[in-house]
C-alpha positions, -999 to +999 in steps of 0.1 A: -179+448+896-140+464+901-130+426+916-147+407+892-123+428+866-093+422+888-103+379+886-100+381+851-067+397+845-052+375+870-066+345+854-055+362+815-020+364+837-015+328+848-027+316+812+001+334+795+025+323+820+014+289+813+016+290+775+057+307+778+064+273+799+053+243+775+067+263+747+104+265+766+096+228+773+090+219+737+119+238+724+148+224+750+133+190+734+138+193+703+179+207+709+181+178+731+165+152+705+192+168+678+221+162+697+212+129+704+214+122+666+247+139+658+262+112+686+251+083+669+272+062+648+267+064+610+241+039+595+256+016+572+254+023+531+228+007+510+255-017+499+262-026+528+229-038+539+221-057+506+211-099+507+236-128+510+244-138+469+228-103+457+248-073+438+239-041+438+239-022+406+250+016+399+240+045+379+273+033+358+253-001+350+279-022+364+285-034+401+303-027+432+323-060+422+318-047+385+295-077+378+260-079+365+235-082+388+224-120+396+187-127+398+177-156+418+156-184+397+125-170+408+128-137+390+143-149+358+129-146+324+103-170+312+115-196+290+125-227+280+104-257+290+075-254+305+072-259+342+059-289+357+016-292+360+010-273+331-021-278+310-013-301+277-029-281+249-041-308+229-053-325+264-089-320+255-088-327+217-095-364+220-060-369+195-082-349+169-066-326+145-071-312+110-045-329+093-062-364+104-089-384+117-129-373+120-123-336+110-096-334+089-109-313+057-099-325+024-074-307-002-108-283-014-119-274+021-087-263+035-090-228+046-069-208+026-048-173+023-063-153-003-034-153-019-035-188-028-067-187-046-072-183-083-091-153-095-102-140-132-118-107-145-120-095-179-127-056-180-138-036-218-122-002-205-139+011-240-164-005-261-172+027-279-187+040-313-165+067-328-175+100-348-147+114-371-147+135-400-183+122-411-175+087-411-188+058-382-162+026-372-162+013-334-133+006-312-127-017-284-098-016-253-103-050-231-075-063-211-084-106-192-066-111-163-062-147-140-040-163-122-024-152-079-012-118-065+020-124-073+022-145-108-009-142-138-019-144-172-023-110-186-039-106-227-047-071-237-069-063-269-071-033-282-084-024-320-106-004-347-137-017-368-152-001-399-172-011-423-171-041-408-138-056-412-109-049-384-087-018-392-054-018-369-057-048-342-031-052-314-034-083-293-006-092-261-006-127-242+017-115-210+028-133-179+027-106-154+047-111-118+042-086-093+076-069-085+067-038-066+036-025-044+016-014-075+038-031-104+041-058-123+066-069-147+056-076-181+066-105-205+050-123-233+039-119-273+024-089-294+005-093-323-009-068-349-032-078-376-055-060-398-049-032-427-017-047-440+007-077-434+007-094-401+036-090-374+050-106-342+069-092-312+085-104-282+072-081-258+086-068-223+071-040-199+059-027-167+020-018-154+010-006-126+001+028-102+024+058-101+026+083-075-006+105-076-025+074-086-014+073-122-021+045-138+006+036-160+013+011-188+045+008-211+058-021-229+088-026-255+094-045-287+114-065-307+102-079-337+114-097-373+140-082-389+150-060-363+121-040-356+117-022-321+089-004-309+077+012-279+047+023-264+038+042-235+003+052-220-010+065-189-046+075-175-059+092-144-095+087-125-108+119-115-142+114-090-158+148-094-186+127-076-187+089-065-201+080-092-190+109-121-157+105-131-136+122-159-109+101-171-077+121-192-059+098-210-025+098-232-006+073-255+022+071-275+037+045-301+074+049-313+091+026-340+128+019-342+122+015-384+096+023-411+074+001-420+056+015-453+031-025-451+018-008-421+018+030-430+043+033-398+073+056-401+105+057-381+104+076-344+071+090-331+046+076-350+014+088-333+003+101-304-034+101-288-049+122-263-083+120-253-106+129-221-141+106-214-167+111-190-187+081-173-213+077-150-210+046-129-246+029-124-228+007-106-189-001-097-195-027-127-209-010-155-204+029-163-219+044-198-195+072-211-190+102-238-154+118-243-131+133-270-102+124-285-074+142-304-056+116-327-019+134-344+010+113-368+042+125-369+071+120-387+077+097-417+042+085-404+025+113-415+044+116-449+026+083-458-009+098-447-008+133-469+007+106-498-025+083-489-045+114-487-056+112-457-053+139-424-023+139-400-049+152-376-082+141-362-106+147-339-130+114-326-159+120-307-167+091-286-197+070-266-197+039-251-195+017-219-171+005-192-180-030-177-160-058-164-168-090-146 
């Protein structure tokens, strides 16, 4: 047993003997390998080393020769003409085309941008009875639109009707060119007919959708004899629901001189305020109810307490919104 013991730590002995020796070995390499590579001569700088007709570029952008680099052909930009082998485009076409021969489509089947086509719409924003101090008369606001995006043929009706004859009618025949995202400009005739003598302005405005999605529409005036006018309105679409929408709406009317023919006095004349409610069936047709609040100002209203009637009303209102 006692010289088995003594075999083992002589063989523990040698081992570790064994192990100090390749690790001197290993370490009197690696002093030697060091030296070796402090002795050597430097190796030469990038530069140095670059391609016959090539330049290198610094940091600075500019070259060692202050130069742009040079790219051979084969790494230039594509461009120009095409190389040679390239497929023909029209190689398979048979010398067909759409301008000529078989296919070619005639002036009516030409595909076309939308905003070369034609389009039309007439829209009754109110075709409404009206309710006012116990007596019935209907009103109508309709505005016929046709022509591009950009240039169109505007006409905007708007009127009363009792007892069956036309109270206070004002019609406009615009050309409207689209000067903004949203606007157009404005220019054509007015017309007002009914209670009183007839009269004709040259009328220039603006329409279109003001920040917050107002929808706005003012116009100016100038008429015989050096009447002006000017009227200003604006709406807003509120969508409680997809379909139920409450619609405020105001509008003013403002006269540079009286006009006792047509009850009007000089500066505000009226002003209308009015909220309706609609439910839209469909984007095309939408039946309605609202209120209105109807004041005259002014010399305007001095004519109405001489005519005896009220400087202030209130209209109920029912009716439908369609257009097609």
């Amino acid at each position: 047993m006692m010289g088995f013991s003594v075999r083992i730590l002589e063989n523990m002995k040698a081992l570790r003997k064994h192990i100090i020796a390749t690790a001197l070995a290993a370490f009197a390499s690696s002093v030697a390998l060091a030296a070796s590579d402090s002795l050597a001569p430097e190796a030469p700088a990038p530069h140095a080393m670059k391609p016959s007709g090539m330049k290198v570029v610094g940091h600075s952008g500019m070259s060692d020769e202050s130069m742009p680099m040079e790219m051979p052909p084969e790494m230039q930009m594509q461009g120009g003409s095409a190389p040679p082998g390239t497929r023909d485009p029209h190689a398979y076409s048979g010398g067909f085309t759409l301008q000529s021969g078989p296919y070619a489509l005639d002036g009516n089947q030409r595909l076309r941008l939308a905003d070369e086509k034609s389009f039309g719409s007439i829209m009754f924003d109110n075709l409404e009875a009206v309710r006012s101090d116990g007596r019935d008369s209907g009103a109508y606001d309709v505005q016929a639109r046709f022509g591009r995006d950009y240039d169109k043929l505007v006409i905007k009706a708007e009127g009363e009707v009792a007892s069956g004859k036309v109270q206070d009618a004002r019609t406009e025949v615009l050309w409207s060119h689209a000067v903004a995202t949203f606007w157009d400009a404005q220019l054509g005739l007015r017309q007002d007919s009914g209670v009183g003598p007839d009269r004709t302005w040259l009328a220039i405005g603006a329409q279109g959708l003001a920040p917050y999605w107002f929808e706005i529409d003012a116009a100016a005036y100038v008429g015989e004899g050096g009447r002006t006018a000017l009227r200003l309105g604006a709406e807003y679409e509120l969508l409680i629901t997809q379909r139920l929408i409450v619609q405020p709406r105001v509008e003013a009317n403002l006269y540079g001189r009286s006009d006792p023919g047509r009850d009007i006095g000089k500066g505000l004349s009226d002003l209308t305020a009015g909220i309706r409610v609609r439910y839209e069936f469909s984007r095309q047709f939408a039946p309605y109810v609202g209120v209105e609040w109807a004041s005259r100002y002014g010399e305007s209203a001095d004519m109405a307490r001489a005519a005896g009637e009220r400087t202030r009303t209130t209209r109920y209102v029912a009716g439908v919104h369609f257009w097609f």
